[in-house]
N, C-alpha and C positions, 0 to 999 in steps of 0.2 A: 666511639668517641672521636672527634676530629680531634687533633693537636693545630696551637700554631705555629708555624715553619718555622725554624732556626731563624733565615732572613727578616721574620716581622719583628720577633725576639729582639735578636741583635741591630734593627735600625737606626734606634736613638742614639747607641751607644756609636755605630759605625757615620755616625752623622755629628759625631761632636769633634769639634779641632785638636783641644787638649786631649782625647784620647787618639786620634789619627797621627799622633806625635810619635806613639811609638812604632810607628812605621818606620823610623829612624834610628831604631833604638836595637842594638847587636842582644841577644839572648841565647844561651845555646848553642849559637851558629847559624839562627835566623834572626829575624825579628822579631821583636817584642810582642808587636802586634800579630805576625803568625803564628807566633806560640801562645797568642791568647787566644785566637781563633781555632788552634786545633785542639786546646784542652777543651775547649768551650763546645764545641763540635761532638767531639765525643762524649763528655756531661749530656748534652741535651738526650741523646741515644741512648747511652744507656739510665737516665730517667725517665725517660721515655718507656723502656724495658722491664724496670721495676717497679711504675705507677707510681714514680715521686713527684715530688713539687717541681716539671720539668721547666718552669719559666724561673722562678727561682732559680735555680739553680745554674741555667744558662747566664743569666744575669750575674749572677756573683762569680762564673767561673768569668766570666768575659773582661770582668775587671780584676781578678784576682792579683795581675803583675800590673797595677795601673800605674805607675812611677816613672820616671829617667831617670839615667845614671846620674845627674847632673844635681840631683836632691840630695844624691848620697855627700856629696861634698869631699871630704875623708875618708867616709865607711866605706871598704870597699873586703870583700874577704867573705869571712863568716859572719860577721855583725852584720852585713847588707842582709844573709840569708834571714836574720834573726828581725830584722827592724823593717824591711821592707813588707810585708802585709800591713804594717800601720800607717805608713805614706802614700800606699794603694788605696788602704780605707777612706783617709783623710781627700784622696784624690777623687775615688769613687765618690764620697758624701757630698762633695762641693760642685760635682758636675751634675750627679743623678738622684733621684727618690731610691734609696736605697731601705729596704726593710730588714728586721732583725736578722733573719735569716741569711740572708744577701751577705750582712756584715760579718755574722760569727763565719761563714764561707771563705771569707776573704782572711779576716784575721787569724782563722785558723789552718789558714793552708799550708802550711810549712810545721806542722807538726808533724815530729817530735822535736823541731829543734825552737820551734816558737812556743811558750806556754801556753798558750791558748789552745784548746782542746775543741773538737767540733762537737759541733752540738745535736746537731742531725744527720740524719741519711744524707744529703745532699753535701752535707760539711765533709765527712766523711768520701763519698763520692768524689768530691774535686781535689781533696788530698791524695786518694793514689791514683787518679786518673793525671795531674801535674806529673807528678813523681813516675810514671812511668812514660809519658810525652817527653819530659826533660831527660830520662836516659837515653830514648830511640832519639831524639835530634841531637843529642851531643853524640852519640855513637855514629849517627849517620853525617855530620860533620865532619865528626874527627878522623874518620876511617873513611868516609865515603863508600862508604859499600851497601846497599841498599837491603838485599837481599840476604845479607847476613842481619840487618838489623830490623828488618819484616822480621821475621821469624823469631829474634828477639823481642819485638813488640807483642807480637803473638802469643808466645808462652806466662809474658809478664802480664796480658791483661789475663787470657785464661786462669792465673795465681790471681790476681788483683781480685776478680769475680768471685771467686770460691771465699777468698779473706774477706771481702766489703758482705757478703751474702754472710758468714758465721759474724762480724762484726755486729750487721746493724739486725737480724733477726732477732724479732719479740722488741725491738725498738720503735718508738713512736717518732 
């Protein structure tokens, strides 16, 4: 089976202004937009690996942080962690054709602290692929030390794998 390339995937999205915004936008210790490109990145891989919905699912991880700070107004804290997948939603739906899938991805990426639950492999998928991107760039941020935090990425996907493979097995 050919796949198509991350780049054909992601060209719409990397061709719209409102999303190239957050290329301004602090995350982590990078950018907004490089943290959505490297969650996204690794999504497509490993659905790629597991014969998932690999376009989907690059798609929804790519907009998954689609927001600025600057929506949050006041909210900034834990309520950002809690409210922002539904400003990304609201952000993704008004810029791209987003399908069901796409959107439970998005709105359910911060579970457990968002209520929303994912709903598939892919949902699933961009929940602890975020979740372990977001500790390796705060760790390699905040400590700068690369090589201490390889190795920490390492160990957390090798864990993420074994949990995401017992989670969504016998799941459709």
């Amino acid at each position: 089976m050919e796949y198509k390339s991350f780049e054909s995937i992601a060209e719409e999205m990397l061709s719209n202004q409102k999303f190239l915004r957050l290329s301004h936008e602090s995350h982590h210790g990078i950018t907004r937009l490089d943290h959505s490109l490297n969650v996204a990145k690794k999504v497509y891989k490993y659905a790629i690996k597991f014969n998932l919905d690999y376009i989907s699912a690059t798609r929804g991880a790519l907009v998954h942080d689609f927001f600025t700070n600057a929506e949050f107004l006041s909210n900034h804290g834990l309520i950002q962690g809690v409210v922002h997948p539904d400003i990304a939603l609201a952000n993704a739906k008004g810029e791209f054709e987003i399908n069901d899938k796409e959107a439970n991805m998005i709105e359910s990426h911060m579970f457990p602290l968002s209520v929303v639950t994912p709903k598939s492999k892919e949902a699933w998928l961009l929940t602890g692929v975020d979740k372990l991107q977001a500790i390796y760039e705060y760790a390699s941020y905040k400590f700068n030390y690369k090589k201490a935090t390889s190795k920490l990425e390492y160990a957390l996907g090798c864990m993420f794998l074994f949990i995401f493979y017992m989670i969504t097995t016998g799941r459709e």
